[in-house]
C-alpha positions, 0 to 999 in steps of 0.5 A: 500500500503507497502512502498517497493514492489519491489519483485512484478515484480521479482514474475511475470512470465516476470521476471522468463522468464530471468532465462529460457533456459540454461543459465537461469537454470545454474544461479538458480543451481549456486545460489541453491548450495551456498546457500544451502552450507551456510545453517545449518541443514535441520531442519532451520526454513528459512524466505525468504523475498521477495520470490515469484519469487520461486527461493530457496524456492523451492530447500530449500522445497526439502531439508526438511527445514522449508520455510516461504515466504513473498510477498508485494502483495497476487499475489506474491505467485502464481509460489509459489503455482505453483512450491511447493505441498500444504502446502510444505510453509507458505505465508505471505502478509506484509511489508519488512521493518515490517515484522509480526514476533518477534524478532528471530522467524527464524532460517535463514532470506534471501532475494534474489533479493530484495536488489538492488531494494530496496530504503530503503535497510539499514532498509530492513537489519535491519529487516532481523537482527531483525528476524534472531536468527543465520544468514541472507544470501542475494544476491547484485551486488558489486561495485567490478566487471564488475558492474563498468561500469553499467551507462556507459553500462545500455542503451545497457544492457537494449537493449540486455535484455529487461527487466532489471531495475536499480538497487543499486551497494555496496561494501563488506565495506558498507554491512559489516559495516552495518551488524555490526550495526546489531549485526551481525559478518563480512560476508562471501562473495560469488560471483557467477559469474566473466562474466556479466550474459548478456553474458551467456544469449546471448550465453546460452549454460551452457558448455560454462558457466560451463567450464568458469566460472569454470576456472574463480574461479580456477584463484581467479578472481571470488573471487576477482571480483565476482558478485553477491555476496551471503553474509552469517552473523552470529549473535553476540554471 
């Protein structure tokens, strides 16, 4: 048993049902395309942490990037093995915080979905500093944002969704700071959308998402209080 498995729910098929619909498939485009934007070329050799729930390995598979996946439990690569040609990835069964890898071994190390739920994040972050040889990139929720009122709104969020589960908020300052810790430079910050994703779903048309989501990051709201962040970190010369 690892010590953190908390991407086996975000691999099952009940977690991938809160990305189906429109809504659904306008977050996972919206997530597809700032990351692929942060990448370096198509010729990275990527460790997605985490990444059964298939999310980007997937996209980073059509790109011509080189995807290595890890998963706390074999089942975990089942919508992997599902959504990916044979031999499109490589699959590894471990712990994310002592991932089996050397120092430097990928070129990009990620992990999405994972953060939030993760108890011992700090030493998740250090792993994924530990393998990167250019840049680790991760989603989190910020403190910065409609995510203020998350105690106080948890129990009706979990009424109108069903299936969520609690999760860590942080700031831009604390993830900053510990990436310092790790050699790694002060990140690029990212934030994917200013409404609460509740809302998109129970509204689930992607042109109302679209358009104002759109006008949202032409204002400098999204930036100012964006959330989820997708964090970009380059190592240290």
């Amino acid at each position: 048993m690892f010590s953190e498995t908390a991407d086996r729910e975000t691999a099952t098929a009940d977690y991938a049902a809160r990305f189906s619909g429109a809504a659904g498939e306008y977050f996972l485009d919206r997530q597809a395309a700032i990351t692929l934007d942060l990448l370096p070329d198509a010729k990275a050799r990527i460790l997605d942490v985490g990444g059964g729930h298939a999310q980007l390995a997937g996209p980073l598979v059509e790109k011509g990037f080189d995807v290595t996946v890890t998963g706390s439990d074999d089942s975990c690569r089942q919508r992997l093995d599902q959504r990916i040609p044979p031999g499109g990835f490589e699959y590894f069964t471990c712990d994310s915080l002592e991932l089996p890898f050397g120092n430097r071994s990928f070129d990009v190390t990620m992990a999405f979905r994972l953060l939030p739920h993760v108890g011992r994040w700090r030493e998740l972050l250090a792993e994924l500093c530990r393998v990167a040889d250019k840049a680790v990139i991760f989603d989190y929720p910020d403190r910065r944002s409609t995510n203020i009122l998350y105690e106080q709104f948890f129990a009706m969020k979990k009424k109108m969704e069903g299936n969520t589960r609690p999760f860590t908020l942080f700031s831009r300052g604390e993830i900053a700071a510990e990436l310092e810790k790790n050699g790694f430079c002060r990140p690029v910050f990212k934030p994917e959308f200013l409404l609460p994703m509740v809302v998109h779903r129970k509204v689930n048309n992607r042109m109302f998402s679209t358009v104002i989501e759109n006008c949202f990051r032409l204002t400098g709201l999204t930036e100012l209080f964006g959330s989820p962040i997708i964090c970009k970190s380059t190592r240290k010369a």
